[in-house]
C-alpha positions in Angstrom: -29.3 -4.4 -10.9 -26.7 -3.7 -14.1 -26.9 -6.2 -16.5 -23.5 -6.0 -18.6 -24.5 -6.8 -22.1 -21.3 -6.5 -23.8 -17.1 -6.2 -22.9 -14.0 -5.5 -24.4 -11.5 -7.5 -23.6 -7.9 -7.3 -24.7 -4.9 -9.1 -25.1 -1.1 -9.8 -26.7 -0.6 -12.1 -29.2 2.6 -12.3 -31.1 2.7 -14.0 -34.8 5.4 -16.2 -36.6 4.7 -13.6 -39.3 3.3 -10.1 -39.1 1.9 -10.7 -42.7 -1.8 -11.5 -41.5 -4.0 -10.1 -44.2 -3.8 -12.2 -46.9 -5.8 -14.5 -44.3 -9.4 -14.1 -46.4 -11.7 -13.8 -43.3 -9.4 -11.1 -41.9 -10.1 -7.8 -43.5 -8.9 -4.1 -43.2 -10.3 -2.0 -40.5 -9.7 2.2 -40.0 -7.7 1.3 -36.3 -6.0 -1.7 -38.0 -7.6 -5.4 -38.9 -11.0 -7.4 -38.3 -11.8 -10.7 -38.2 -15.3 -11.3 -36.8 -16.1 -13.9 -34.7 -18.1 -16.7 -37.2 -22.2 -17.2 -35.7 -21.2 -15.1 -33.1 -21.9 -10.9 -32.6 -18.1 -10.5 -30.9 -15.5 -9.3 -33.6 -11.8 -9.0 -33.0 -9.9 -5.7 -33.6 -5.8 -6.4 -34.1 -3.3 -3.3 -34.3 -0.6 -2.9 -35.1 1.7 -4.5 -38.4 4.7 -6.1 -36.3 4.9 -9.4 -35.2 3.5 -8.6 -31.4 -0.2 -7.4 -31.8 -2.8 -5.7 -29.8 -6.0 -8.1 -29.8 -9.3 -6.4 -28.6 -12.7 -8.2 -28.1 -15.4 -6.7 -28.7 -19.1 -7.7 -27.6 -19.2 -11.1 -26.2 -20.7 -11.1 -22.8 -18.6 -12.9 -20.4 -15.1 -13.8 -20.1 -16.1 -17.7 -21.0 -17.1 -15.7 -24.6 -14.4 -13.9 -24.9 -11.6 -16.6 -24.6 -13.4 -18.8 -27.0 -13.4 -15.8 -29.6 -10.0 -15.9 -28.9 -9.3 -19.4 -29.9 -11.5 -19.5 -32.5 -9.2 -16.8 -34.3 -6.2 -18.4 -32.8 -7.8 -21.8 -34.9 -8.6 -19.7 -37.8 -4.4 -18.7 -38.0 -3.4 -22.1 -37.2 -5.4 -23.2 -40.5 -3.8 -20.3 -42.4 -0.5 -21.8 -41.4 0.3 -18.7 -39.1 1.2 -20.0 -34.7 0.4 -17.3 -32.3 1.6 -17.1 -28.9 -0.4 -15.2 -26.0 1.6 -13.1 -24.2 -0.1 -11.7 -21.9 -3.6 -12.8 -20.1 -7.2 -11.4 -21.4 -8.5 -8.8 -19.4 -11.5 -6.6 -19.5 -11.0 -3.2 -20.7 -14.5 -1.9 -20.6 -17.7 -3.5 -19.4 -20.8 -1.8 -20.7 -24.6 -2.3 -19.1 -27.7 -1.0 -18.6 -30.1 -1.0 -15.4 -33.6 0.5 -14.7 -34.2 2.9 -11.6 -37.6 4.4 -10.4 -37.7 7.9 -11.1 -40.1 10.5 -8.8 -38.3 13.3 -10.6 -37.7 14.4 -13.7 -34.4 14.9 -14.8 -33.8 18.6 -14.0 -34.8 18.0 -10.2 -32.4 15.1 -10.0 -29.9 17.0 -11.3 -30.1 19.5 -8.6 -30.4 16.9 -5.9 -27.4 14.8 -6.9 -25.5 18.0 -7.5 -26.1 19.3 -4.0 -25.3 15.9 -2.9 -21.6 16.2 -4.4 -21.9 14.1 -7.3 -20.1 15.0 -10.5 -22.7 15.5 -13.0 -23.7 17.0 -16.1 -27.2 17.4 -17.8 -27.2 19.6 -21.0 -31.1 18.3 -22.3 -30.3 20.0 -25.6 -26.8 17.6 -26.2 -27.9 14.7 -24.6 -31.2 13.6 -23.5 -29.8 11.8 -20.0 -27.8 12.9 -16.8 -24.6 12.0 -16.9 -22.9 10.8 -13.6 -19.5 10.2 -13.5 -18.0 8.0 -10.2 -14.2 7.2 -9.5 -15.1 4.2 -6.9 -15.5 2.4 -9.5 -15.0 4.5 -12.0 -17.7 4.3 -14.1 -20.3 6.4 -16.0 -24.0 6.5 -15.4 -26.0 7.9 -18.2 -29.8 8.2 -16.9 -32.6 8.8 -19.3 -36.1 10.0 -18.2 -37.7 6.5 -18.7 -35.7 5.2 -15.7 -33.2 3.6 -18.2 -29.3 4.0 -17.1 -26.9 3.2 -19.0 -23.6 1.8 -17.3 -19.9 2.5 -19.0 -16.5 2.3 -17.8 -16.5 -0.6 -15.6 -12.9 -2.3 -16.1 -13.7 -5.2 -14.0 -16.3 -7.9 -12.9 -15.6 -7.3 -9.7 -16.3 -3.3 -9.6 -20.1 -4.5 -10.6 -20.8 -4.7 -7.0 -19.5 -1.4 -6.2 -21.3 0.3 -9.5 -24.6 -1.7 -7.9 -24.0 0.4 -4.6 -23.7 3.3 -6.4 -26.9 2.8 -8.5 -28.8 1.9 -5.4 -27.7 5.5 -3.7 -28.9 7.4 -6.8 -32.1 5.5 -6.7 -33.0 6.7 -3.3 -32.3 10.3 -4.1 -34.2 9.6 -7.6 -37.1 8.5 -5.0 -37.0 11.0 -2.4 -40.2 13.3 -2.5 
């Protein structure tokens, strides 16, 4: 079972003013501005210098979390005198997780049997310690370590977290099979 333990979510906003940074809590960022989300581990990410901007979520944990990062930097303008408008709605842009299968193989035997299987996988040990299994229904990415740990990227949506489930559970039989 894939436990998400943290999203990105994005958004539009569009500002009275595109001047935002003389706002103290929001500082410069390499890919634009930050303002981190106050007794919380989500920060938002805003690009962009006109008056529409790109708002990006990163780490809360459901989309309840999200939209209240959300207002609490929409409240955070409001006190700096700046209104915001959201123009369009919050959406998950990528869903990250993690999971734990039951290995009978190690890695390199896995690799062959998912391979002849059809997956599309790659497994360079000297790169990257884990399998690397990339689906398009959903289209995720399954990293697999040899402890049994995978690690789930890609997902787009809650809903494909069944579908990634189904997937997991099919490489976990062939990761059984003797």
């Amino acid at each position: 079972m894939i436990d998400i333990h943290t999203a990105i979510y994005q958004t539009t906003i569009r500002l009275d003013t595109a001047d935002i940074i003389d706002i103290d809590t929001i500082t410069e960022h390499q890919n634009g501005l930050m303002y981190p989300i106050p007794n919380s581990n989500s920060k938002i990410m805003i690009a962009g210098y006109n008056k529409e901007r790109i708002i990006q979520i990163y780490g809360p944990k459901s989309k309840e979390e999200a939209k209240e990062a959300l207002e609490t930097f929409r409240e955070e303008l409001r006190s700096n005198n700046v209104d915001s408008i959201i123009v369009d709605n919050l959406t998950p842009n990528n869903l990250a997780g993690k999971a734990t299968i039951s290995l009978t193989h190690n890695l390199e035997d896995l690799f062959t049997i998912l391979l002849s299987e059809g997956y599309n996988i790659e497994y360079e040990p000297e790169q990257f310690a884990a399998l690397i299994i990339k689906c398009s229904d959903p289209n995720v990415t399954f990293s697999i370590f040899s402890t049994g740990t995978v690690m789930v990227q890609g997902l787009s949506d809650w809903e494909d977290l069944d579908n990634a489930n189904d997937e997991l559970s099919c490489i976990e039989e062939y990761a059984g099979l003797s």
